[in-house]
N, C-alpha and C positions, 0 to 999 in steps of 0.2 A: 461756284461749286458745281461740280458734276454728281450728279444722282444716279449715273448709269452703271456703278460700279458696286453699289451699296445695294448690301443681302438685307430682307425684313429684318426689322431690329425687333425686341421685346420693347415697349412700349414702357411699361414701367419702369425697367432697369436703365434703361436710355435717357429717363428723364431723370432721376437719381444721378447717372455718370456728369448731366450735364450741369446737373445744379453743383455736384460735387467739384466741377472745374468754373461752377461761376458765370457760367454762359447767361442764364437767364440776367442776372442785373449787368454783364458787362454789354452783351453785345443782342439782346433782342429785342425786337420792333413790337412784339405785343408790351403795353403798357400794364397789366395784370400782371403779367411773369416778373418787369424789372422793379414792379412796386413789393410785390412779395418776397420776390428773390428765392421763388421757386419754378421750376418749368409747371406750364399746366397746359401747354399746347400741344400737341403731338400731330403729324401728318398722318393720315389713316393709310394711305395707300404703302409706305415702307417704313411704318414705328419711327418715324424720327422727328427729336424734337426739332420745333420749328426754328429755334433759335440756331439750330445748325447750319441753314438755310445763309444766314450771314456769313459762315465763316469760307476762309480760302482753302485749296486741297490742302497746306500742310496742317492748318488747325484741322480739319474735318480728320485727316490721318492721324494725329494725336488723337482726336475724340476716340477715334472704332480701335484704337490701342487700346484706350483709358478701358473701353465701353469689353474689347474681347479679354484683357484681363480679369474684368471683375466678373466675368461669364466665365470663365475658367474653376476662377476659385470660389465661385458663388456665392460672393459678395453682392449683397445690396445697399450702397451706401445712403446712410439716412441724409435727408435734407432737413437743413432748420427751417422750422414752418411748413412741411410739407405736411398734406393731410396723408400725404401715405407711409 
């Protein structure tokens, strides 16, 4: 994945979009995130969940689709189990 292309994310809603598509129990290396099956890692320096970090450009470009639609319509999709 290339990270030079990606604008600050909102941090909460990033991790909502990601749990929303599953990322945290399909594809992330923190063991907290895929036990819960919610994102709770974030990178400080560009809002993004860590779990992003594994994917390829065309998943990470689905992700900032998934992630600039629900910023559009100002959706925050709930996660189950999420504290937030």
């Amino acid at each position: 994945m290339s990270d030079d292309n990606l604008m600050p994310l909102n941090p909460h809603l990033a991790c909502r979009v990601a749990d929303h598509m599953g990322l945290p129990y399909r594809v992330c290396r923190r063991r907290f995130c895929r036990r819960r099956g919610f994102c709770s890692r974030v990178l400080v320096k560009d809002g993004i969940p860590a779990c992003c970090l594994n994917l390829d450009d065309k998943e990470l470009a689905l992700f900032l689709v998934r992630y600039e639609d629900f910023l559009k319509k100002g959706i925050s999709p709930a996660s189950a189990g999420s504290p937030a």
